[in-house]
Structures are given as structure tokens and as C-alpha cells.
C-alpha positions in Angstrom: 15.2 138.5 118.1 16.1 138.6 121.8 18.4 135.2 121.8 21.7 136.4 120.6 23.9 133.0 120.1 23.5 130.5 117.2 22.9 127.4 120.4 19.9 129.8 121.4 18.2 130.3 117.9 18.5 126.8 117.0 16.9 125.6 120.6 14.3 128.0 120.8 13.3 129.1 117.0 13.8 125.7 115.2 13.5 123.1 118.1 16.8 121.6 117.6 19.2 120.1 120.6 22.7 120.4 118.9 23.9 121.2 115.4 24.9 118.6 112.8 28.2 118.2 111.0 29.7 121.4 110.0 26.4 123.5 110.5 27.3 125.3 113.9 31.0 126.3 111.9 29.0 127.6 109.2 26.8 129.0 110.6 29.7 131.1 113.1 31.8 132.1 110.1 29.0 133.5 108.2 28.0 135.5 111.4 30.8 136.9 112.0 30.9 137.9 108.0 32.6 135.9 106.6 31.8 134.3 103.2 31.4 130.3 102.5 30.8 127.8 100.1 28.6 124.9 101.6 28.3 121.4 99.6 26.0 119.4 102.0 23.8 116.5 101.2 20.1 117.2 100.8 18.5 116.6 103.6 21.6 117.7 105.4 20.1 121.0 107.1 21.6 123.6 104.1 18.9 126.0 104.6 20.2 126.7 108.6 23.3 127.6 107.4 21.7 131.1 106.4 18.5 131.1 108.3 20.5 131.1 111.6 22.9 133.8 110.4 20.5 135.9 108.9 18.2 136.2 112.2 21.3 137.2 114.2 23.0 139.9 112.2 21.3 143.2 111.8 19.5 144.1 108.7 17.4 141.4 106.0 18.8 137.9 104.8 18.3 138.1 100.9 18.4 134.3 99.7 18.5 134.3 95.8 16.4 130.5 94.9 15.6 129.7 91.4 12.1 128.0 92.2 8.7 129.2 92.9 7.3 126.2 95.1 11.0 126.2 97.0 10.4 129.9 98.2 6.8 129.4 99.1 7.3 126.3 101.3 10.4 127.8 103.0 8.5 131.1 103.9 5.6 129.4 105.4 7.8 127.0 107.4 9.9 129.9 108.9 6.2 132.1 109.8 5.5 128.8 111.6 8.2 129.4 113.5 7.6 133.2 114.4 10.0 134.3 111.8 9.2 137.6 109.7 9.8 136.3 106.5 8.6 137.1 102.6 9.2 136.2 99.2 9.3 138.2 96.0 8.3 136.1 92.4 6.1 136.1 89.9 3.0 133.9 91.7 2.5 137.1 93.8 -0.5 139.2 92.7 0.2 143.3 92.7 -1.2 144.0 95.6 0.4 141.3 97.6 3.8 142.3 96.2 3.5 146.0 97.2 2.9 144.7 100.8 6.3 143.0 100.9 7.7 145.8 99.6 6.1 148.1 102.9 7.6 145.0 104.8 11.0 145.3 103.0 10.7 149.4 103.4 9.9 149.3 107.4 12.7 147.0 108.0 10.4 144.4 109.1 11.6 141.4 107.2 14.2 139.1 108.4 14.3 137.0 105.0 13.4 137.7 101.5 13.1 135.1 99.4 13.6 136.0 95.9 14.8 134.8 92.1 17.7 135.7 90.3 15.7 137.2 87.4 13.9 139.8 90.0 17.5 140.2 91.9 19.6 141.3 88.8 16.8 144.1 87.4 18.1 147.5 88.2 15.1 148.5 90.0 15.7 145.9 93.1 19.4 146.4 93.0 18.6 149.9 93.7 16.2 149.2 96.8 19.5 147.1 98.2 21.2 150.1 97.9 18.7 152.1 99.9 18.8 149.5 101.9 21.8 148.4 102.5 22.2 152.5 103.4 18.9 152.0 105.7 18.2 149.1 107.6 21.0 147.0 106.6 21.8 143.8 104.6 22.6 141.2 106.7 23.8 138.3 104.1 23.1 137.1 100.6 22.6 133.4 100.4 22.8 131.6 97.1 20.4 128.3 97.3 21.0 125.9 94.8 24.4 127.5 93.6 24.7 124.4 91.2 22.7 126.4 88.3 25.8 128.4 87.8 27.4 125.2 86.2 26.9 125.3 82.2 27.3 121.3 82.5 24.0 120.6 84.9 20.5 120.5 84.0 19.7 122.9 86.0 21.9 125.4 84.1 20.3 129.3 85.0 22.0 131.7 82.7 20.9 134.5 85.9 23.0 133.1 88.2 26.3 134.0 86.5 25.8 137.5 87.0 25.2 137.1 90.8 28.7 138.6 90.4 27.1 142.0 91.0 26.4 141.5 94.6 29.8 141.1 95.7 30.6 143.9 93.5 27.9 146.3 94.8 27.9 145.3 98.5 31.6 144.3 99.4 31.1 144.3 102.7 27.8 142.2 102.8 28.6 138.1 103.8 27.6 135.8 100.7 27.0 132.1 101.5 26.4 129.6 98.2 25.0 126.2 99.0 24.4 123.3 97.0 23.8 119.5 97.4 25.6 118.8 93.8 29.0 117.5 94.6 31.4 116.4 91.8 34.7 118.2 91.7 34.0 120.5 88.2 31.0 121.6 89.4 33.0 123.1 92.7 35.4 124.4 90.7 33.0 126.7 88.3 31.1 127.8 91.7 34.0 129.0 93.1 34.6 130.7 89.3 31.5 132.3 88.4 30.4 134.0 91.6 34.0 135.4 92.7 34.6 133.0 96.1 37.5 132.5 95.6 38.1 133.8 99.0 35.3 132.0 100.7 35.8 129.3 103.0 34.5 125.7 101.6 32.7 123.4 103.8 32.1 120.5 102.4 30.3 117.8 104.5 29.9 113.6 103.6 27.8 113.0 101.2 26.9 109.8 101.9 23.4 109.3 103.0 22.9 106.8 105.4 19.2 106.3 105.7 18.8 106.0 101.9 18.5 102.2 100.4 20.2 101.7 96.8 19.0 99.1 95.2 19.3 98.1 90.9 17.0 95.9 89.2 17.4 94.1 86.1 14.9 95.4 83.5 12.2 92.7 83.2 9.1 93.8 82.9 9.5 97.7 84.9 5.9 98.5 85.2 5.1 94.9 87.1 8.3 95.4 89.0 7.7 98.8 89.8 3.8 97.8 91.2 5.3 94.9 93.3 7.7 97.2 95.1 5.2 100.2 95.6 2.8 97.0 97.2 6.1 95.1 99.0 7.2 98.4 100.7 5.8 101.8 100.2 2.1 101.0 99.7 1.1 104.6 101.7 3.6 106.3 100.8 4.3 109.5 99.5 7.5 109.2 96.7 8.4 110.0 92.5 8.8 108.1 89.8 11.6 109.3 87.5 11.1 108.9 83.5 13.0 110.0 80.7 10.4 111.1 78.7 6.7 113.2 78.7 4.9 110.5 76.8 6.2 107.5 79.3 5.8 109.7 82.2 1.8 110.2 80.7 1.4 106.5 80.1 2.9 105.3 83.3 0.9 107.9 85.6 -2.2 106.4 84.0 -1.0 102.5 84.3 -0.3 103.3 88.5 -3.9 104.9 88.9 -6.0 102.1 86.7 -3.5 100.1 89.3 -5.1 102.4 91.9 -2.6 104.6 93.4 -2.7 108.3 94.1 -0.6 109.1 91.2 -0.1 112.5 89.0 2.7 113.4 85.9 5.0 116.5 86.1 6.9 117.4 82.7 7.5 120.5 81.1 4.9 120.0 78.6 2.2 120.6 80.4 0.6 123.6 81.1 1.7 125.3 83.8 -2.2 125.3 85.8 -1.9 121.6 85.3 1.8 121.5 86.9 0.9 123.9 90.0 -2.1 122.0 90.1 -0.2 118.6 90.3 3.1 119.5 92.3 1.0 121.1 95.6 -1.1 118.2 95.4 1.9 116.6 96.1 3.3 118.8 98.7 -0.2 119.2 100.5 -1.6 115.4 100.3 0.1 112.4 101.9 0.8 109.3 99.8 0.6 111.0 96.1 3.2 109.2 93.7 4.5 112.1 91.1 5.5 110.6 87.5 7.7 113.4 86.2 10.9 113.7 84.0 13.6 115.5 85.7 11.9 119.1 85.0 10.7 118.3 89.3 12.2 118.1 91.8 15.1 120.7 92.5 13.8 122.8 95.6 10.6 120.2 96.6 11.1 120.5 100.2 8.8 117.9 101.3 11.0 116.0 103.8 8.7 112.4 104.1 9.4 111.7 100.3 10.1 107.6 101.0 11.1 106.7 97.6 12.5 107.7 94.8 12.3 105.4 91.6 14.2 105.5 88.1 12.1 103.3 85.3 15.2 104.7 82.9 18.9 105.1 83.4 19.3 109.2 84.5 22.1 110.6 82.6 24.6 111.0 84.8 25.9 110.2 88.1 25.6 113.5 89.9 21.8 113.6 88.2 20.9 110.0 89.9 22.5 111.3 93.3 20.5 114.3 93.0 17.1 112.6 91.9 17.5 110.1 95.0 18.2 112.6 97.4 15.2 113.7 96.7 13.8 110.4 99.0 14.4 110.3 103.3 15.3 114.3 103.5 14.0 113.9 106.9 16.4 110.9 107.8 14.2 108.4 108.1 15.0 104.9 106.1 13.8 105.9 102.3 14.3 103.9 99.4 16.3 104.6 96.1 15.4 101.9 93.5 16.3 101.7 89.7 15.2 99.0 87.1 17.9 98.9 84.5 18.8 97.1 81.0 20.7 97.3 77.8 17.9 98.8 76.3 18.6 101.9 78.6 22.4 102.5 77.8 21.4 102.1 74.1 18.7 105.0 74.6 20.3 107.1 76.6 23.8 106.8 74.6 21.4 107.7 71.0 19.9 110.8 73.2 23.3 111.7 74.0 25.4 111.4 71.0 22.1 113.1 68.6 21.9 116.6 71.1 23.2 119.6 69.5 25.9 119.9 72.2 29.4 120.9 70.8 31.6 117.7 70.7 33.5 118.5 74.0 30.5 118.4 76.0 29.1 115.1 74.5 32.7 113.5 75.3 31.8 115.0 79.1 28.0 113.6 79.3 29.6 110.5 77.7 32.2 109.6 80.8 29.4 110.4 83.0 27.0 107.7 81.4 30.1 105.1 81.5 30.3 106.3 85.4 26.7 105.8 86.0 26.8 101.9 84.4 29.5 101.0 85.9 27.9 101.9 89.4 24.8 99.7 87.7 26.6 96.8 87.5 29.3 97.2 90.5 29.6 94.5 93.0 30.8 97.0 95.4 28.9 98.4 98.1 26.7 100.9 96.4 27.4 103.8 99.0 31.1 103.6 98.6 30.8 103.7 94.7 28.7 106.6 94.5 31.2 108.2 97.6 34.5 107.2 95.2 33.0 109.1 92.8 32.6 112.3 94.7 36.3 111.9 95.8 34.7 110.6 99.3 36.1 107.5 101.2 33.7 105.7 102.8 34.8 102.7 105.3 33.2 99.3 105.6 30.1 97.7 103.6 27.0 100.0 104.2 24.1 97.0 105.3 21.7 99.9 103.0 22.0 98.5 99.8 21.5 95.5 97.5 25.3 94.3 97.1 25.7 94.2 101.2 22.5 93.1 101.9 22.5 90.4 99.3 26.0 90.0 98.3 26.4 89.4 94.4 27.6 86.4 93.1 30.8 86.5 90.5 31.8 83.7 88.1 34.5 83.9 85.8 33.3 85.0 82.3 36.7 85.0 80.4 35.5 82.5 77.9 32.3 83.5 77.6 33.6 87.3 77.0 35.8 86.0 74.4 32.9 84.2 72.6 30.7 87.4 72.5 33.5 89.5 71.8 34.8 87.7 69.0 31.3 87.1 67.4 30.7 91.2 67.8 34.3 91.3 65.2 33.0 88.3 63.2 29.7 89.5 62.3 31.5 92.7 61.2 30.9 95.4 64.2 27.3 96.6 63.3 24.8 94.2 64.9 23.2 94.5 68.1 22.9 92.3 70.7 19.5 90.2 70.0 21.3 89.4 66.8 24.4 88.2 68.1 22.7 86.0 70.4 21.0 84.5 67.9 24.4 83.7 66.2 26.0 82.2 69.6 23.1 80.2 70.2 23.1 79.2 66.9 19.3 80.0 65.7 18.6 79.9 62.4 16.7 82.6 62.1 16.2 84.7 58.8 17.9 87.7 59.3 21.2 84.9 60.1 20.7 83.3 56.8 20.4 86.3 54.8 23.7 87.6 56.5 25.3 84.4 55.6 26.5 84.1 59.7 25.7 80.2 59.7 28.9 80.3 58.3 30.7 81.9 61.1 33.2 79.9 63.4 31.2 81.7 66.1 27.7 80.0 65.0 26.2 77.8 67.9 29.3 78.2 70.0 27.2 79.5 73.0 24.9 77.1 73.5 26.0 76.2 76.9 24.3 79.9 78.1 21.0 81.1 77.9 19.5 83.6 75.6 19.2 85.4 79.4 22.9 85.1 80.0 23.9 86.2 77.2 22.0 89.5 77.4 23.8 89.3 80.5 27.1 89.2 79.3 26.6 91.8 76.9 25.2 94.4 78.9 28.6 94.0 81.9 30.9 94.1 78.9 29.4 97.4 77.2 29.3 98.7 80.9 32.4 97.7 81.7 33.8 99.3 78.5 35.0 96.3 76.6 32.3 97.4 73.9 31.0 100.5 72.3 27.0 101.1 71.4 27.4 102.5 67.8 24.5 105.1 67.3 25.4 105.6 63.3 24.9 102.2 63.1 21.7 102.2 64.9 22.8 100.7 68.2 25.2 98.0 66.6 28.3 97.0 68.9 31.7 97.6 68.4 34.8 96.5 69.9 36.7 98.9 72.3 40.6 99.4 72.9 40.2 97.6 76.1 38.4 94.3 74.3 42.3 93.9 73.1 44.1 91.8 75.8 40.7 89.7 76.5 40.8 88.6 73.0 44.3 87.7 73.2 44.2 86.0 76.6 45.9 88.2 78.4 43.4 89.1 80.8 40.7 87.4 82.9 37.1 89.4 83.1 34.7 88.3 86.0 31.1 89.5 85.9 28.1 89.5 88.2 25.4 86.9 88.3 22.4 87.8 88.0 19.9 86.7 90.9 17.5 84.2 90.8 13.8 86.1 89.8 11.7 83.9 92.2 14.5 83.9 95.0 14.8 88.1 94.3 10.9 88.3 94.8 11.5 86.2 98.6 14.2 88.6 99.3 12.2 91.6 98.1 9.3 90.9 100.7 11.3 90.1 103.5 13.4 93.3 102.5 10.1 95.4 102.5 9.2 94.3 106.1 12.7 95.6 107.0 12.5 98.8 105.4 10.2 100.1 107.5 11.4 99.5 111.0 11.4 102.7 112.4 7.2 103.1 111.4 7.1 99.4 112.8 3.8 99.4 114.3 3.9 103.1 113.9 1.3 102.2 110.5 -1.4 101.5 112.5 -1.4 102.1 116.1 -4.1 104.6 116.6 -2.2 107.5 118.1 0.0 107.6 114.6 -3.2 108.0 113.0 -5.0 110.5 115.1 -1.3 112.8 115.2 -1.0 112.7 111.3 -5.3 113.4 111.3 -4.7 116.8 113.8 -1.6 118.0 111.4 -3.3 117.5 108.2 -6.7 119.3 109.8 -4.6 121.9 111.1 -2.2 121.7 107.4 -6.0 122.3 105.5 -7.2 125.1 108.0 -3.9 127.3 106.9 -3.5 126.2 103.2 -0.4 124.8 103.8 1.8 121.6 103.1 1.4 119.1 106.3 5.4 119.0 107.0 5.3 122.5 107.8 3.1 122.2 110.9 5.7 118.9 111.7 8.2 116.7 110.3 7.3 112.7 110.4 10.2 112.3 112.6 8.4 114.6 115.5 5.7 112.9 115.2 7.0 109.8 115.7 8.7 110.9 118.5 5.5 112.5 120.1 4.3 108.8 118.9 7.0 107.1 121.0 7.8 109.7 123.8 3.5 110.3 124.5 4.6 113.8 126.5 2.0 114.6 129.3 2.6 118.2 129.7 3.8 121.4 127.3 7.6 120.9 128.8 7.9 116.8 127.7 6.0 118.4 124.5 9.1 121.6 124.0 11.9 118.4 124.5 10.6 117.0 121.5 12.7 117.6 118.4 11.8 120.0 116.4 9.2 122.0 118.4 10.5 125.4 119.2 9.2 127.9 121.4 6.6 129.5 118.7 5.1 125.9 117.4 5.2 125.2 121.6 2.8 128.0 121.9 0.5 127.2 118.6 0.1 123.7 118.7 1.4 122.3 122.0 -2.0 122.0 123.4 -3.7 120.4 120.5 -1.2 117.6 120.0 -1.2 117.2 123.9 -4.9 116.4 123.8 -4.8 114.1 121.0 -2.0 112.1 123.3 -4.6 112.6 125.8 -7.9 111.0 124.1 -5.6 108.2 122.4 -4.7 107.4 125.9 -8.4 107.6 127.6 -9.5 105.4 123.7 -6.8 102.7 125.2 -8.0 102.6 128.4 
């Protein structure tokens, strides 16, 4: 590398202006060796924090990343950019291995991908020794530093030795990133791989571009189809489901529906997997159906939605699934359909693991978290910030609650009606049962209980069957009511039900909106949404850019976002440079993508503006 400050590489390698956030003091204290813990959104620019460094100190940048597909993409972005760069995992054949190891010998790699499980093997701690001796280590970076942490799903046993590295090569910088935010998690990082030393840097977590938005369960599939047809009928996003067999069945619902969609669970062969994920990576518009087994390390950036047909199981695991969406920060989507049915699931899934009892109590809180942000009133961003230990100011105008503010009623006597018929039908029925009582239907599972007799028989009448369910799902959110599993999802009172028996305390709950006025709002939402492609959709030039990156995407066998991001195209779109300088001021194009594509995209400007004309 000739440019020798951080301003320089980021100009001229990556195409950038001016850092973001804390990058540019990252990226300084890691240069001048320093080590650092990052915890930065994804999409938040993580992998610059290394890449810079690692091109400006002497020697290679080894970056330890648990995934395959992660490595691969971020290799053939950084050769785009002119950057000698390699990776070392198991999709390599022999030959193709030894060359990176030339590479590696001849000192001339700047970054070398490679997975923990390679790292930690005797052999290749030996070759860092060499050389370390040699040519020179110029940082370790830890991507996805999250798998240390016994309580994720992304637990990787490997990482807690990473240890050895610091132990081995002292005086070598060590960088740990991670988009996984909640206080515990820190905390083990900081534990497991020794940094105690290291500087944090933790940047906001809130994502701006992203919408939030919570359905009510009613009907998921046909909810699901109208907001893939209301807003995001091109797009490229996932679809998150809890389990293989729904993930199978609702792949196979969207493409009868006709969309471009494919599963992704780990029960399916691996062939089928790779098959399906760089389909995804490589094609625009391809839906993925997939449990939670994808997603951690998919770097494609123009993800525009991300949607949960089932409740994730925590918090931090909705934050991270949903981050998934807008990487590139442009508007995305994050969109749930939730019901009972969900928190009865998901607490049975829970409470049946074979996790020891602490850990169940831990996964418990997190559910409780996760429903109360369900229901919330609040401003969806600032819940999800709270809960991070962020403050965020103000009401967001990027999600349901500020967009459509939530109407509240008060519920105390209604909450003491379905609380007291929960004690009088002896704490073991579940809801559709208890309905039945308050509305008083005489159904026969009511006579054969003998709960005609109740004092709470027909007292409800002045609800719905609809707000009951209602009712029942705020108060077990809001912890007024436990789901009992060993009574196969039957309700039971909670401490806090006490005072709200007694009178003592008023409880006001959200009303549910309108379905026919939701589906008005949903269409004129879906208009918004896309603003900044407004027009973009079908003007001709849109379509000819995205034609000449995908052509040029298929010539080198790799994913279109590593030629360009959406965001430079639609700024070629909106900018239309005339000459290779107006083309190097657009974001994102540094001096080696300049040299390899400036003319093509120039001439496609070019012969949209003569096809005007």
C-alpha cells in the first residue's frame, strides 16, 4: 500500500468520504496497537475496523470468522478492491489451499480469512510463529466474537480458546467485534478472550433505516403474502420460522404463490443448503425460508426485509435476525405476526430443553422481554434501545406505535373478570376455555367441568370472543399470568395478578386495530416504505445499472453487491456522472473499481441518455 493514513485508505481503497461513528477511533487505536472491543450495529461498517488497520500495519491481518459463506464474500469484495486477500476453510480443494499457503509463505497476503477450528490446530499456530518471526502479524481480528457466549445460539466451543493468541503473540493488536449487544454477553467477551485491557467502543445500536412493525396473528401465511405484494414485491429478504417442517411447508406455499422462494435449516443436506444460500447471495429478489441456523455472517447488504411468522426466543435473537434487513442503510422492513399461540410454544420449547434450570430461568426473562416489546405502546426503537441499556430521544416515525399510534382503554374490570375466572376454573385451563366460560357458551367440555356453575359464567358478554383473546394474551405478556407447560399450556395466576384482584391497581392495555382500517394503512405504508427507490423501480437507467452489475456479477461468479452496493447505484442513478472523475465522487467507488468498471457503468449512463433522447 502506498497511502499511509486511515483518511487515505478509506478514500482511495473503499470509496468512502468520511468515517462513521466511532470507526476512524477504532480504527487509530488498533493501528497504533492497541487492542479493542467493538459492539456496532450490523450494517454499522464492523469489518473496516480491521480491514483499514490491517492494510496499514506491516505484516498479514488474520481475522478468525466462524462461517464459510462470510469468508468467501468478504475475500472477493476486498480483491474487488485491489486488496491481496485469502481465506483458509474447508470448501477449499488441496490444491487451492497449498496456493494460499505460497501466498501466506511469500508474504503476499494482506488478510487471511480463516475459522477457529483451523486457527487453534498446532500446525497453523506454528506457521504464525514463523511468521510472526518472518513477515510479520499485523492484527488478529475476532468477527462475530458473540460465539464465545455459552448463552447465544451461536455458541462455538473454539472460540474460548482464542485465548492462545494473546498468549503466544503478546505483542500482536487483537480486535473482537460483534453486533450482539446486551450487557452479559459483553461481560463474558471481555472474560473468555482476556480483554480486559482492551478499549470498548461501543456505538448506538439503534437502526434508523429499519421499520418495526407487530402484527396480530390472524391468518400469518395471508398476512405474510399481502405484505410481500404491499411492499417488497422484488425484493430480495428472509422469512424466519421456528421449525424445519414450517420452514418446508411455507417455502412451498410462497412459490405455488409464485415467489422466488428457497428453505435453509440444518436438516438439510449440506449440497442443498450451499445450493440454496448462494442462490440467495448471487440472485436478486430470492425470499430464504430458514430457521435461525442462516443468517450470522450473510453479508448481502440489499436484504429489504426480514420477517418472523413465530416469536424468536429472545430479544437479542429478534435484534440480531432483523439486522439482518437494510445493512446497506437503506429503508428495510422488520415485520412480525404474533399470537398467544406463540408464547405458549415457545414457553413449552423452553421449559422441555435439557438446559440446567439456571439457564431456563435466563431464556425465560428473555421471552417475558421479548412480549412485552410485542405488546408495548412505546416507540418500538426506544424499547428495543432500553433494553440494551441505550437511551434513545423522541418517537422514531419508523415504526408501527409512532406511525400509527396505539390506542389504550382501561381494562381493570375486564382484567379482573379474566383473572378471576383463570382462579375459579381452578388454574389449569387455557384460554379458548376460559372464554368460553366468560362468554357463557355452553359448550360440552363447560358442562362436563361443571363451570355453568361459576359466578364468572356469562359475565363477559359485553366483549368479544376477539377481545378476550386480547385481554389474555397483554396480561400473560405483561406478567399478570403464567403459561403452565405441566398442565399443557393451562394459565395460572402470577404474584403480580394480586393487587389487580384486590383493586388496588388499575391495568390499561392496547387496542387492537381495526383489520380492514390496518389493511388501508398497510398500503399507504407500503408506498412510503419505499421512497428512496421512488421511481428508482422503473425508470430505465435503474434497470440497465442493476442489468451491467449482474452481467458483470455472472462473468466473475460472484454475488452482485460485490461489484456495487444498491446505494451506489442509486446514486450513479440520481447523480448520472459524465466522466470517470463525477464517476470516483460517487460513494463507494474507489480507485481500483474506478479503474475496472468506471467505463462500463459510464456508457450505460451514456445509452440511457441517447434511449431518452
Amino acid at each position: 500500500m502506498t497511502t499511509n493514513s486511515p483518511q487515505q485508505v478509506l478514500h482511495d481503497v473503499f470509496g468512502y468520504a468520511s468515517f462513521r461513528g466511532a470507526q476512524q477511533a477504532i480504527v487509530e487505536h488498533v493501528v497504533a496497537g492497541g487492542d479493542a472491543l467493538v459492539l456496532m450495529p450490523t450494517g454499522g461498517g464492523k469489518s473496516l475496523c480491521y480491514q483499514i488497520p490491517a492494510l496499514l500495519r506491516p505484516g498479514v491481518g488474520i481475522v478468525v470468522s466462524p462461517l464459510i459463506a462470510l469468508m468467501q464474500d468478504q475475500v472477493d469484495a476486498l480483491k474487488q478492491l485491489g486488496v491481496q486477500a485469502a481465506f483458509l476453510n474447508s470448501s477449499l480443494d488441496a490444491d487451492s489451499a497449498r496456493e494460499v499457503y505460497r501466498q501466506i509463505n511469500r508474504g503476499e497476503l494482506k488478510l487471511l480469512y480463516v475459522a477457529p477450528e483451523r486457527l487453534m490446530t498446532e500446525g497453523f499456530l506454528s506457521l504464525l510463529e514463523r511468521l510472526s518471526e518472518e513477515n510479520g502479524i499485523g492484527l488478529f481480528a475476532i468477527d462475530e466474537a458473540h460465539c464465545v457466549s455459552q448463552w447465544g445460539h451461536d455458541f462455538r466451543p473454539e472460540y474460548r480458546a482464542l485465548t492462545v493468541l494473546h498468549e503466544r503473540f503478546p505483542s500482536v493488536p487483537r480486535i473482537a467485534l460483534t453486533a450482539t449487544a446486551d450487557a452479559p454477553t459483553r461481560r463474558e467477551i471481555v472474560e473468555r478472550l482476556a480483554l480486559e485491557q482492551a478499549q470498548q467502543f461501543v456505538s448506538s445500536f439503534d437502526r434508523p433505516n429499519i421499520r418495526y412493525r407487530v402484527a396480530l396473528k390472524n391468518n400469518a401465511r395471508q398476512q405474510l403474502q399481502a405484505f410481500l405484494e404491499t411492499e417488497h414485491p422484488n425484493d430480495a429478504g428472509i422469512v424466519y420460522c421456528l421449525s424445519r417442517k414450517k420452514v418446508e411447508e411455507t417455502a412451498a406455499w410462497l412459490k405455488e404463490q409464485g415467489w422466488d422462494a428457497l428453505p435453509y435449516h440444518a436438516g438439510l443436506d449440506a449440497s442443498t443448503r450451499n445450493a440454496n444460500q448462494r442462490r440467495f447471495l448471487r440472485e436478486e429478489g430470492v425470499i430464504m425460508v430458514a430457521t435461525v441456523a442462516f443468517g450470522m455472517g450473510i453479508d448481502k447488504p440489499n436484504v429489504r426485509f426480514v420477517a418472523h411468522l413465530d416469536l424468536p426466543k429472545s430479544m437479542e435473537g429478534y435484534y440480531q435476525e432483523t439486522g439482518r434487513a437494510g445493512r446497506d442503510g437503506l429503508p428495510a422492513n422488520a415485520w412480525m405476526a404474533y399470537g398467544l399461540g406463540d408464547v405458549v410454544s415457545m414457553r413449552q420449547m423452553l421449559l422441555s430443553g435439557d438446559a440446567p434450570e439456571e439457564r431456563k430461568r435466563v431464556e425465560l426473562q428473555k421471552l417475558d422481554a421479548l412480549l412485552g416489546f410485542c405488546e408495548s405502546t412505546d416507540c418500538r426503537h426506544q424499547t428495543i434501545l432500553r433494553y440494551f441499556g441505550e437511551e434513545h430521544l423522541g418517537d422514531c416515525a419508523q415504526c408501527d406505535n409512532c406511525l400509527e399510534p396505539v390506542d389504550t382503554w382501561d381494562a381493570t374490570q375486564a382484567a379482573q373478570m379474566a383473572l378471576s375466572c383463570v382462579y375459579r376454573t381452578g388454574q389449569r385451563f387455557g384460554v379458548a376455555h376460559l372464554i368460553d366460560v366468560l362468554l357463557g357458551k355452553e359448550t360440552p367440555k363447560v358442562e362436563q367441568f361443571g363451570h355453568r356453575q361459576l359466578s364468572t359464567f356469562g359475565i363477559g358478554s359485553t366483549l368479544t370472543q376477539q377481545q378476550w383473546s386480547s385481554v389474555y394474551r397483554q396480561l400473560v405478556a405483561a406478567g399478570y399470568i403464567n403459561v403452565d407447560m405441566e398442565a399443557y399450556g393451562g394459565l395460572r395466576l402470577a404474584e403480580a395478578a394480586r393487587p389487580v384482584l384486590k383493586g388496588l391497581q388499575e391495568v390499561w392495555l392496547r387496542r387492537d386495530a381495526d383489520p380492514v382500517k390496518r389493511k388501508s394503512q398497510r398500503a399507504e405504508r407500503g408506498a412510503k416504505s419505499r421512497e428512496p427507490f421512488a421511481g428508482a423501480g422503473d425508470d430505465p437507467l435503474w434497470l440497465a445499472l442493476k442489468a451491467k452489475r449482474m452481467e458483470l456479477a455472472r462473468e466473475q461468479g460472484v454475488p452482485p453487491y460485490v461489484i456495487f452496493h444498491d446505494s451506489t447505484l442509486l446514486e450513479i442513478l440520481n447523480c448520472k456522472p459524465q466522466t470517470l472523475d463525477d464517476m470516483g465522487k460517487i460513494t463507494g467507488i474507489g480507485q481500483a473499481k474506478l479503474a475496472k468498471y468506471g467505463d462500463e457503468f459510464l456508457r450505460v449512463v451514456e445509452d440511457a441518455a441517447n434511449g431518452a433522447d
